[in-house]
NUMI-230746 format. One record per residue (C-alpha): x, y, z; residue number from 1. Coordinates in pm, whole numbers. Each point is the difference from the previous one (the first is absolute). Example, Ala and Ser with C-alpha at 12.3 -4.5 7.8 and 13.67 -1.06 7.14 Angstrom:
% NUMI-230746
<<1230,-450,780>,1>;
<<137,344,-66>,2>;
***
This chain:
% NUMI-230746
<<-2877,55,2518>,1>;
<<-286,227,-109>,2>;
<<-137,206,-257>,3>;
<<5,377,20>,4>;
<<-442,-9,9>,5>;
<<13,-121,321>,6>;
<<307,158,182>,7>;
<<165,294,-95>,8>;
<<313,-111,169>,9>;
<<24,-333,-150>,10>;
<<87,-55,-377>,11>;
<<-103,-306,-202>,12>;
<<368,-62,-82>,13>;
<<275,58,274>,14>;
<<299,-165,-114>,15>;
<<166,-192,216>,16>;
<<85,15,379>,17>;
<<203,225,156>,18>;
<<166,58,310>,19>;
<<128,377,-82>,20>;
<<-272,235,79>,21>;
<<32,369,95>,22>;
<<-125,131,296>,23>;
<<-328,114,2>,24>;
<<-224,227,198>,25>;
<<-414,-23,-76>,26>;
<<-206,367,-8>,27>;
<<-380,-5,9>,28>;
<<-196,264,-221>,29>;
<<-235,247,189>,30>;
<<-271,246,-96>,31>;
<<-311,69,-63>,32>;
<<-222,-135,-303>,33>;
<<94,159,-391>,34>;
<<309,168,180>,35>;
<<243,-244,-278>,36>;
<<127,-217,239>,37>;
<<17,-297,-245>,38>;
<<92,249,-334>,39>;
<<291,66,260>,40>;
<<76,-339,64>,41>;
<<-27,-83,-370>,42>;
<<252,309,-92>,43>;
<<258,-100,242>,44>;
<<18,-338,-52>,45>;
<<-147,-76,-364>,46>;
<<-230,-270,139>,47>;
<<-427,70,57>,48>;
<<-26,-91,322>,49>;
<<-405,-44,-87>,50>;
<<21,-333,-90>,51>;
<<-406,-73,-22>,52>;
<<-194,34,-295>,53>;
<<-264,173,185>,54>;
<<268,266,139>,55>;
<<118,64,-292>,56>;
<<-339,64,-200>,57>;
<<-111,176,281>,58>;
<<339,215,41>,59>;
<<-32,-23,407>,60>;
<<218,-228,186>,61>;
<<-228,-270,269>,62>;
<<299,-232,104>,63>;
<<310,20,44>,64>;
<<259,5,-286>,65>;
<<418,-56,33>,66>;
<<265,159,-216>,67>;
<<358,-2,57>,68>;
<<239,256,-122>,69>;
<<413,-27,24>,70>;
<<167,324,145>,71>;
<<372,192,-77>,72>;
<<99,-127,332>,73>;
<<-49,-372,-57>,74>;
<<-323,-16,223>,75>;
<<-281,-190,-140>,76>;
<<-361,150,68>,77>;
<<-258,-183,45>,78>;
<<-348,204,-65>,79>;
<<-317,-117,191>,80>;
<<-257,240,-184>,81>;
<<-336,47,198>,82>;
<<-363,37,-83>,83>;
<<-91,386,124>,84>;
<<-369,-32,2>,85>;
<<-185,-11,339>,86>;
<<-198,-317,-128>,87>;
<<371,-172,-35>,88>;
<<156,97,343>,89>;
<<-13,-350,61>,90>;
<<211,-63,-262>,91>;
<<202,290,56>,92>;
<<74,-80,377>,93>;
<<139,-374,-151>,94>;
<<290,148,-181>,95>;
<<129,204,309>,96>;
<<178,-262,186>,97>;
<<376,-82,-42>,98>;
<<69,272,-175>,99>;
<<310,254,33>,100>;
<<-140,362,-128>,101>;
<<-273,170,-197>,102>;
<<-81,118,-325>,103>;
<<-250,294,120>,104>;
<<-213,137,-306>,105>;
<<-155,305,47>,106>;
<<-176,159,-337>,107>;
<<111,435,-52>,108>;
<<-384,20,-120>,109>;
<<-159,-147,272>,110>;
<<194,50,270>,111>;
<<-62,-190,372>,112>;
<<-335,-212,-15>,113>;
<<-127,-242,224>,114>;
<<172,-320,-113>,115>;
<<355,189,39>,116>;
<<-78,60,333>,117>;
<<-92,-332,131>,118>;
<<316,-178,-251>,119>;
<<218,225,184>,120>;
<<-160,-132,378>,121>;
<<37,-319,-129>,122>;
<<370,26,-75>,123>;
<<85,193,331>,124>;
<<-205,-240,271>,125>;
<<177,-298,-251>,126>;
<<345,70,74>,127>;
<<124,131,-350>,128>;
<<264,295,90>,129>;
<<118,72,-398>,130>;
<<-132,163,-246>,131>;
<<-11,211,-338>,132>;
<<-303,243,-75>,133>;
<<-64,-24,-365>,134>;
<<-229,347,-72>,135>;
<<-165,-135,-352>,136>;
<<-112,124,-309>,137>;
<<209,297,42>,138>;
<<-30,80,-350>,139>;
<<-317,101,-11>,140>;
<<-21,314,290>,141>;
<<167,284,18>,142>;
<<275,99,222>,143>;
<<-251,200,250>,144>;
<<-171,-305,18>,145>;
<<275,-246,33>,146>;
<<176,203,263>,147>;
<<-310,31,204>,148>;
<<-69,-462,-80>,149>;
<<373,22,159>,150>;
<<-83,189,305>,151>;
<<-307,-197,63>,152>;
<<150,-280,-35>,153>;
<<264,144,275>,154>;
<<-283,75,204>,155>;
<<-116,-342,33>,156>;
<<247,-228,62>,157>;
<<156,234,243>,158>;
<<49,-229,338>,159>;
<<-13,-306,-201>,160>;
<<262,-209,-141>,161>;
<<11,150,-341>,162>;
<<99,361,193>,163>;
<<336,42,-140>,164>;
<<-79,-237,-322>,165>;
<<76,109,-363>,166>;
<<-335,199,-194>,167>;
<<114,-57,-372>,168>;
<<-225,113,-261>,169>;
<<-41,-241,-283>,170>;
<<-224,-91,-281>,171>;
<<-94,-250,-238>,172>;
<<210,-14,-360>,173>;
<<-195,170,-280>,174>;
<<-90,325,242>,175>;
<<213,370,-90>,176>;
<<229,78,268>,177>;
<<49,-363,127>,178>;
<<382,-38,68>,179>;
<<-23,-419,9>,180>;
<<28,-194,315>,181>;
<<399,90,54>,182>;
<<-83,258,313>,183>;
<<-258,-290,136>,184>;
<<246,-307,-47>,185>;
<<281,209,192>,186>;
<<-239,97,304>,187>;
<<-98,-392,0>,188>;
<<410,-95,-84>,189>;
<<77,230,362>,190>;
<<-261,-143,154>,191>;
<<59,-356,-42>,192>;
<<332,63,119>,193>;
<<-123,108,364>,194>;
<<-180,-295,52>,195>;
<<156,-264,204>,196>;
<<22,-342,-115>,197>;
<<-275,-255,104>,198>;
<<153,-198,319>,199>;
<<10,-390,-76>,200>;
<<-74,-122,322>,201>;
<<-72,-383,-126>,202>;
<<-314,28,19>,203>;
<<-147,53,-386>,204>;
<<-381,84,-40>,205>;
<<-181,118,-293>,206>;
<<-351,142,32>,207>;
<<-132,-124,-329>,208>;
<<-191,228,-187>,209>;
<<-86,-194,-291>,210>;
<<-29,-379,-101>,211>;
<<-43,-148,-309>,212>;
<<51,-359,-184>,213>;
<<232,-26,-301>,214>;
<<-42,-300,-274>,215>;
<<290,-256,50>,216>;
<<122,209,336>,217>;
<<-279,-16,241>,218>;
<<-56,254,271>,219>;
<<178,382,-15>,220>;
<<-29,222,317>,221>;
<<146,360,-47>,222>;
<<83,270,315>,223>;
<<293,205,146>,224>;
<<231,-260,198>,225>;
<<99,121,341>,226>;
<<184,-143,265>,227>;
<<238,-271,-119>,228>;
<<148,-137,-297>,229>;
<<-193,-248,-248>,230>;
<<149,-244,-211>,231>;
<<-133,-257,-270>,232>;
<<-59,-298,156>,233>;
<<-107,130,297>,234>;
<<-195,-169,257>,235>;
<<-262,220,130>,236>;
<<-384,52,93>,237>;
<<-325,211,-131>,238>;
<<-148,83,263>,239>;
<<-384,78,-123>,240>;
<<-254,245,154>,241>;
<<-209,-156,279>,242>;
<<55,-279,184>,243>;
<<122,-300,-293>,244>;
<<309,-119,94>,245>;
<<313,92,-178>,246>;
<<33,-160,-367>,247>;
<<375,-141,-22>,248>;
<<190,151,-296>,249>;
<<330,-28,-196>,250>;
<<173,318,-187>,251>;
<<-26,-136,-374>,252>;
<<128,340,-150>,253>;
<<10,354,70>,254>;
<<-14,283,-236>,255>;
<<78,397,49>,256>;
<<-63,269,-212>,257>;
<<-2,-278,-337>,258>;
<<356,-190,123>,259>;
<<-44,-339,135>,260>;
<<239,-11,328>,261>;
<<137,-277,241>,262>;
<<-30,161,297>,263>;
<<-190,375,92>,264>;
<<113,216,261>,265>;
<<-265,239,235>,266>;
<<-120,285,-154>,267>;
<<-84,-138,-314>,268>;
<<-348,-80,-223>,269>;
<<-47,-351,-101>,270>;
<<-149,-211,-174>,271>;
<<9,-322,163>,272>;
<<-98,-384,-186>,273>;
<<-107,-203,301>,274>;
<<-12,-389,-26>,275>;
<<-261,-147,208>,276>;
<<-299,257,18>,277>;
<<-292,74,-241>,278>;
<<4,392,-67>,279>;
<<-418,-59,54>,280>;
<<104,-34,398>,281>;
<<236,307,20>,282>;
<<-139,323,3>,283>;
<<100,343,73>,284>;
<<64,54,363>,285>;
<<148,-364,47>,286>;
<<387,-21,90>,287>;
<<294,-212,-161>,288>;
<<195,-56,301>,289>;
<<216,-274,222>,290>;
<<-292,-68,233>,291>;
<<170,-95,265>,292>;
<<194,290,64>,293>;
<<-321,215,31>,294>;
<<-311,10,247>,295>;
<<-272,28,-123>,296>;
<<-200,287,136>,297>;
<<-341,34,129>,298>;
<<5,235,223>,299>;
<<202,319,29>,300>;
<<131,322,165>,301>;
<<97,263,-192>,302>;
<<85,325,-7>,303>;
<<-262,240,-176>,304>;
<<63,361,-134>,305>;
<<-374,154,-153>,306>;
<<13,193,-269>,307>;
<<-32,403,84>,308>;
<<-302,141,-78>,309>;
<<-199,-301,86>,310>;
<<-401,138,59>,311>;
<<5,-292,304>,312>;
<<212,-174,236>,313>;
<<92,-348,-33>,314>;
<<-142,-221,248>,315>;
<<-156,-357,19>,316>;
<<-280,104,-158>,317>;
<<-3,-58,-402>,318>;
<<94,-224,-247>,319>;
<<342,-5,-86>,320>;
<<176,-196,-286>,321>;
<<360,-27,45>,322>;
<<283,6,-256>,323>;
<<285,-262,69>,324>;
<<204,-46,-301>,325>;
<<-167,-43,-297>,326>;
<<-332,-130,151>,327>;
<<-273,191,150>,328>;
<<-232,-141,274>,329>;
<<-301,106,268>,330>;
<<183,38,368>,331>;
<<-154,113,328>,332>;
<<224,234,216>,333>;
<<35,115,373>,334>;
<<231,304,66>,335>;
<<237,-200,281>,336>;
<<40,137,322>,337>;
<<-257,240,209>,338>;
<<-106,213,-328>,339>;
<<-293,-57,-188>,340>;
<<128,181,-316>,341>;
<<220,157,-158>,342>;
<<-52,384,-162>,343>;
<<28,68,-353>,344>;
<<420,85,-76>,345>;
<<72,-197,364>,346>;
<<196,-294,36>,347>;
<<-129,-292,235>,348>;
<<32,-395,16>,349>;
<<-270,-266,-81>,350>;
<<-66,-367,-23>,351>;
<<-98,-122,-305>,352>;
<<-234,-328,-42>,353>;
<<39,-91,-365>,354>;
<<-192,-211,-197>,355>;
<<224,-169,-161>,356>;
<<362,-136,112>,357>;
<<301,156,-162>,358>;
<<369,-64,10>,359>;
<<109,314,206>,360>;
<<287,105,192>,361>;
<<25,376,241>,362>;
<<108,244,-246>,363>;
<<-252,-48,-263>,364>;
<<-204,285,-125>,365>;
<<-402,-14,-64>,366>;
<<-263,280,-123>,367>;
<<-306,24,189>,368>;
<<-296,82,-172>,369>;
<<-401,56,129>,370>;
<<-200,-224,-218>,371>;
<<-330,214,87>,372>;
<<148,340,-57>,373>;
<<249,-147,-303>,374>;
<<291,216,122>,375>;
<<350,-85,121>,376>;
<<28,76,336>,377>;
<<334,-57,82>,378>;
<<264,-246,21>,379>;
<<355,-125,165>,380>;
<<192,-296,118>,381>;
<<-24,-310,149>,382>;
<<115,-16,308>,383>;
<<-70,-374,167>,384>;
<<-154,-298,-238>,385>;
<<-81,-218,322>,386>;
<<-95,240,254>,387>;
<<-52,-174,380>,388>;
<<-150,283,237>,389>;
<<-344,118,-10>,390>;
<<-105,309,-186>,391>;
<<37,204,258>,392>;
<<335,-122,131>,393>;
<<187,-36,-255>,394>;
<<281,252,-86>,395>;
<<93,-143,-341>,396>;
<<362,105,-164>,397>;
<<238,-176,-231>,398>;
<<218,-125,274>,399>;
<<135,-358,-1>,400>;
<<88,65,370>,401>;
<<-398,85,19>,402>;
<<-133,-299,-167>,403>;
<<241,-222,237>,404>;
<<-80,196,362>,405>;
<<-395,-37,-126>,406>;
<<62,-390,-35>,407>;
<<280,-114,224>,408>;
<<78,-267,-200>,409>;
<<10,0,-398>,410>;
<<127,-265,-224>,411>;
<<247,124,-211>,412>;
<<-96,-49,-349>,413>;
<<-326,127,141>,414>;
<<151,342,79>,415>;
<<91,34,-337>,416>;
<<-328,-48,-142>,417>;
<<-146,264,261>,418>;
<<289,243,-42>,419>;
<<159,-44,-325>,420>;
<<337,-2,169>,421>;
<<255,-237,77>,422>;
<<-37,-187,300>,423>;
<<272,-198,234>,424>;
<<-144,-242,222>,425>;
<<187,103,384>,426>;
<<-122,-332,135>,427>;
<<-119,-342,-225>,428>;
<<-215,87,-243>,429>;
<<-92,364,173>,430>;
<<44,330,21>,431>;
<<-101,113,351>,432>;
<<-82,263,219>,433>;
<<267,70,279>,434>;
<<-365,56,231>,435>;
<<-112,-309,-152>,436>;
<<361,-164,62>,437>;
<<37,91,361>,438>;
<<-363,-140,68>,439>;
<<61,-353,-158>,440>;
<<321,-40,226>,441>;
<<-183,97,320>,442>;
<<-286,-235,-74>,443>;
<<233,-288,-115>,444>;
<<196,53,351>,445>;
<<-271,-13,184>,446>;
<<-132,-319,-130>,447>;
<<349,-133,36>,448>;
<<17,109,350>,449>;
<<-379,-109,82>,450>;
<<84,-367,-112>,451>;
<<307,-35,281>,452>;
<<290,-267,-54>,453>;
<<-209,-268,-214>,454>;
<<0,324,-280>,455>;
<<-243,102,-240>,456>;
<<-32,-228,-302>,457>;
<<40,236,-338>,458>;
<<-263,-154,-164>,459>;
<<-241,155,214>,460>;
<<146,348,-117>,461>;
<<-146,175,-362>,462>;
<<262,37,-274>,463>;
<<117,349,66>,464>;
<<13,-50,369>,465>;
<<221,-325,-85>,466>;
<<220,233,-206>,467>;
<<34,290,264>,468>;
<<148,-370,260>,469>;
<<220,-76,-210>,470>;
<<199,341,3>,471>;
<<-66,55,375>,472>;
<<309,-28,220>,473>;
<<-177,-69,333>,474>;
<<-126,-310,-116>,475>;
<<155,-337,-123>,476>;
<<-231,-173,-301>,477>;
<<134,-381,12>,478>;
<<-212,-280,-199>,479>;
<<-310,179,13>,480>;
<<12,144,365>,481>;
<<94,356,94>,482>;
<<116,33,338>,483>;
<<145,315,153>,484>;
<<379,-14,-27>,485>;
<<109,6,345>,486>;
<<-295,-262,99>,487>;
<<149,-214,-290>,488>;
<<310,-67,178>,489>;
<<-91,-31,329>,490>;
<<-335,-269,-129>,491>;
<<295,-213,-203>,492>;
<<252,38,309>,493>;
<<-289,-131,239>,494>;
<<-130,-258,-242>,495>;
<<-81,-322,171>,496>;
<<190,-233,-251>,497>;
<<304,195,3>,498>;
<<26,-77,388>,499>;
<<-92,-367,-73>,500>;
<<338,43,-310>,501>;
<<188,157,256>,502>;
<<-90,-267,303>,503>;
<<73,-296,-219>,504>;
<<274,163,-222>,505>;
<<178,-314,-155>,506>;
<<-342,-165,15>,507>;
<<-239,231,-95>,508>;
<<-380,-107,-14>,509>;
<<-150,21,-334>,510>;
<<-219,349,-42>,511>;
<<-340,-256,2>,512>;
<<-318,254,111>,513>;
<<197,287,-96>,514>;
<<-136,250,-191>,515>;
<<141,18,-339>,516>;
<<6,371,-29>,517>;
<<191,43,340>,518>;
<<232,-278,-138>,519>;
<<33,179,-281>,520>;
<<99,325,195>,521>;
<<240,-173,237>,522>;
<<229,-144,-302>,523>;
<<-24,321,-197>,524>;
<<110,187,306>,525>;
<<316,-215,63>,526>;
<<-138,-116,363>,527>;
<<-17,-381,-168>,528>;
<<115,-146,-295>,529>;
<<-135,-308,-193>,530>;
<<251,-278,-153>,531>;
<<-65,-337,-148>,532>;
<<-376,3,130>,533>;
<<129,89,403>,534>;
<<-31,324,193>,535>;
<<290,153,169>,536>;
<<-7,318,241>,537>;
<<296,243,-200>,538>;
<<130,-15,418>,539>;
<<42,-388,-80>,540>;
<<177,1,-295>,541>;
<<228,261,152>,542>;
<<120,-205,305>,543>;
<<38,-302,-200>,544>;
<<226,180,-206>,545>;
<<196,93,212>,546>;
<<25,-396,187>,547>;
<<72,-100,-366>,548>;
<<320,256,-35>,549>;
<<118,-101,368>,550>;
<<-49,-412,-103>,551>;
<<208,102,-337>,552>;
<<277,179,205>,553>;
<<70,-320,135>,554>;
<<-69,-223,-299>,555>;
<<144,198,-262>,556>;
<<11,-257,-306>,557>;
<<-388,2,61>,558>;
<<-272,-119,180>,559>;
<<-321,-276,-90>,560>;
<<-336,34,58>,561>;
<<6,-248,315>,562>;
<<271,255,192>,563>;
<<-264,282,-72>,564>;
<<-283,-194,172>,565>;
<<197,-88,265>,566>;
<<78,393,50>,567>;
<<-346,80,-25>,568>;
<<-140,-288,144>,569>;
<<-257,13,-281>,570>;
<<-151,-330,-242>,571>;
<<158,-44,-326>,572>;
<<-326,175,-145>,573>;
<<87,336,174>,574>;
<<350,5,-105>,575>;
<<-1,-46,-378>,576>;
<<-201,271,-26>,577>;
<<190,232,243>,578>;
<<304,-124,-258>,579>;
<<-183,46,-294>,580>;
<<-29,344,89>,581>;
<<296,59,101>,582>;
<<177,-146,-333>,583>;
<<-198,225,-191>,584>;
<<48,335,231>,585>;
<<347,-30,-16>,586>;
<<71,-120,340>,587>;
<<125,-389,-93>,588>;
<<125,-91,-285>,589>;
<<-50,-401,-60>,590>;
<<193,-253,-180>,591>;
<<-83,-338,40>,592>;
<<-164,-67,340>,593>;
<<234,249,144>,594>;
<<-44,368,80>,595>;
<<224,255,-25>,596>;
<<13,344,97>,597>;
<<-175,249,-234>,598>;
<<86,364,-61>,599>;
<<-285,124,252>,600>;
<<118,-195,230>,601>;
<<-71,194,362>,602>;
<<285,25,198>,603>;
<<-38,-274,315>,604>;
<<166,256,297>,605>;
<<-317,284,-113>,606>;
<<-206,34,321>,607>;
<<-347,-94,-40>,608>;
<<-90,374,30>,609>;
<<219,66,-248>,610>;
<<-155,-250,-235>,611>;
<<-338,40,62>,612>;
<<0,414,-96>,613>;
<<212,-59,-255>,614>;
<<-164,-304,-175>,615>;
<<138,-237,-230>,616>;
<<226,166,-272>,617>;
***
């Protein structure tokens, strides 16, 4: 896919695809500048991670490099080696994200500088919780020195992450006394092993850190896939820094560690051949995601931890540049709630206002740095991408139950986006507030109950309130009406044309001037029931039954359609279709221009009261 110049974890030749790939875990290199973080690299894995020409004439590393190195156990490392020079903390701060563990350098001549201490702040505030201390160029101290690098070493990361993390002194090949890289790849084989596997939650995003073009291929992203599963011919989005929309791409190959694969798990570098997008409008920072399973943040509460030691608080005043991903970009900041700021080793919340949109989701970590003072100043987690309250009212966490209570009502696949979980809609489209719930229903009722026995017409009601009508057991919704229940019955009961059916039964009046929704209602409520174009009360079509059964008892090889009209003393018109229903119901059976009785057939000697709270059968 691409030539070793321009990717250290891409190879000109891959062979073909593959869908057997070991797991893998990715480590980031720490340290300060000339410590031999990238000699390190370069003697565990056999590859230079400084792949530009200027790096390597200049022997000091500005961007980042990747290496990858095969362990006993199976357990493929990916190395993200970082620039340690204060000018390149830019840089340096890009390689962090998605990784597992660190590679901490720390020289035996030098000791603790500067740049180790503000790596190792970087590391803590960004989540990373393994790690192997790698006490350098061992070889050339003695033992009173290196056991007093050791305990300095001790000293320092005491409290932090790398507290109970492996010191193993190494060196570079070609120094007396150097022992190889066996104790170092053993500390990193244990290591590896304690890390947990990356969760694929279906939701894949890289944070690309580099973009290039290859002749005949097109565009190459690389970056540390997190999140979800990516396979060639994937459908998915870059989503660029700033406010262009999202550039629609398909998966045209991946590549890992110099193997071309069909399909890359989380927790893995890649190199990624995207159809559809010139590598000219990718840069680092952007995102190769599924756009629409991700908001797009503007605004956001977080969760802030400053770094110990700080000369300053951290307050509103300043100019901070955030670290999200693999970008970096100016924010401004309010410390949420009634504080102003927050004291230097103090944890605290504050809103974020960035300047450019990114794909985030509550959990992700950032660095935050003052652009005046060109320190870090702290870091932590996201903790809300859409926050709704005001500054000082919200009370931001990574609740789902949070983000729904603060909105009431959230679209589903909306919730997901602001949450990165899993939502269920509880009702249409929704998830919703019980609060919010309970508050619809009383509303809707009351509306119901304001309009009296006409109803309230549905239409008049917004889409969730519709919803919350349809589940609500007081009411009746019928043909766009919604009537309280008991009402219902006792408006279709009372209805003027069903005492006109009931006055008139064998000759009922046709339902002219009556409304069509109420005519509606009365047939699907069994009070009247439409056949061959004529209206019948059910009442009607319940005595005449019954005359029919006692005219058959005494004409039992069948009766005509004139012995029914006489019966009912009902026109010709009236009668077919009081026949017509009955042959199909079950009641009559015909055969010729006789009727017969039919297996429904009421008995003749039921009372009316009988019938008539029994029904037909």
């Amino acid at each position: 896919m691409a030539d070793g110049r321009q990717d250290g974890d891409v190879t000109a030749d891959a062979g073909a695809p593959t869908r057997s790939v070991p797991p893998s875990r990715v480590v980031v290199t720490a340290g300060h500048v000339d410590h031999g973080k990238s000699t390190l690299v370069e003697w565990l894995t056999g590859t230079n991670p400084d792949r530009l020409e200027e790096e390597q004439r200049r022997g000091l590393t500005i961007d980042l490099g990747f290496a990858s190195v095969m362990l006993d156990s199976g357990i493929e490392v990916g190395i993200v080696d970082v620039p340690g020079h204060i000018r390149f903390l830019k840089n340096m701060v890009a390689g962090v994200g998605a990784v597992d563990a660190c590679l901490f350098v720390v020289s035996a001549m030098e000791g603790w500088k500067p740049q180790t201490e503000d790596h190792l702040r970087i590391l803590d505030v960004i989540g990373v919780r393994h790690g192997v201390v790698a006490l350098t160029h061992a070889a050339l101290v003695g033992e009173d020195r290196l056991a007093e690098a050791t305990e300095e070493v001790a000293e320092h990361v005491a409290g932090t992450f790398l507290e109970r993390a492996p010191i193993v002194a190494v060196d570079v090949p070609g120094h007396v006394g150097t022992d190889g890289p066996d104790g170092l790849r053993a500390a990193l084989e244990t290591m590896v092993r304690a890390v947990p596997p990356p969760a694929d939650r279906g939701r894949p995003r890289l944070w690309i850190d580099r973009s290039f073009a290859i002749r005949g291929a097109g565009a190459v992203v690389t970056g540390t896939l997190a999140g979800g599963t990516v396979s060639v011919g994937d459908r998915m989005d870059v989503v660029p820094i700033g406010a262009a929309p999202p550039i629609p791409v398909r998966v045209r190959g991946l590549e890992s560690y110099g193997r071309r694969i069909e399909v890359a798990a989380p927790g893995r570098r890649l190199a990624v051949n995207l159809a559809g997008a010139d590598h000219h409008s990718v840069a680092r920072g952007a995102a190769l995601v599924r756009a629409a399973q991700w908001h797009r943040c503007a605004v956001a509460d977080a969760a802030l931890t400053t770094v110990p030691g700080l000369s300053h608080p951290v307050s509103h005043r300043g100019a901070f540049l955030a670290h999200l991903g693999t970008g970096e970009q100016s924010v401004r900041l309010r410390v949420v709630g009634s504080a102003s700021e927050i004291a230097p080793g103090e944890s605290g919340t504050v809103r974020l206002w960035l300047s450019a949109p990114l794909p985030l989701a509550p959990g992700d970590r950032f660095i935050l740095r003052d652009a005046g003072r060109q320190e870090v100043v702290g870091g932590g987690t996201v903790l809300d991408v859409a926050p709704v309250r005001s500054v000082a009212k919200a009370a931001p966490s990574m609740s789902v139950a949070r983000v729904v209570a603060e909105r009431g009502w959230v679209d589903a696949e909306q919730l997901e986006r602001l949450t990165g979980a899993p939502a269920t809609p509880t009702l249409g489209r929704w998830v919703v507030d019980p609060d919010a719930l309970a508050a619809t229903r009383a509303a809707v009722d009351a509306r119901v109950r304001a309009a009296g026995p006409t109803g309230l017409d549905v239409s008049l009601l917004d889409e969730r309130a519709r919803a919350v009508a349809a589940t609500m057991k007081t009411l009746t919704v019928s043909h766009g009406i919604a009537r309280l229940a008991d009402a219902e019955d006792l408006a279709l009961a009372d209805h003027p044309y069903l005492h006109a059916l009931r006055a008139a039964p064998f000759t009922p009046p046709p339902p002219d001037g009556v409304d069509r929704n109420d005519l509606r209602r009365l047939v699907r409520s069994g009070l009247v029931v439409e056949t061959n174009g004529v209206w019948f009360a059910q009442s009607a079509l319940e005595e005449a039954a019954r005359r029919v059964a006692r005219l058959l008892e005494e004409m039992p090889d069948g009766v005509r359609v004139s012995d029914v009209r006489d019966v009912l003393g009902a026109s010709r018109k009236y009668v077919l279709a009081l026949l017509a229903h009955f042959d199909s119901s079950g009641i009559t059976r015909r055969n010729g221009d006789f009727r017969t009785g039919g297996p429904n057939l009421p008995d003749p000697h039921r009372d009316d009261a009988h019938a008539h709270q029994g029904g037909l059968p």
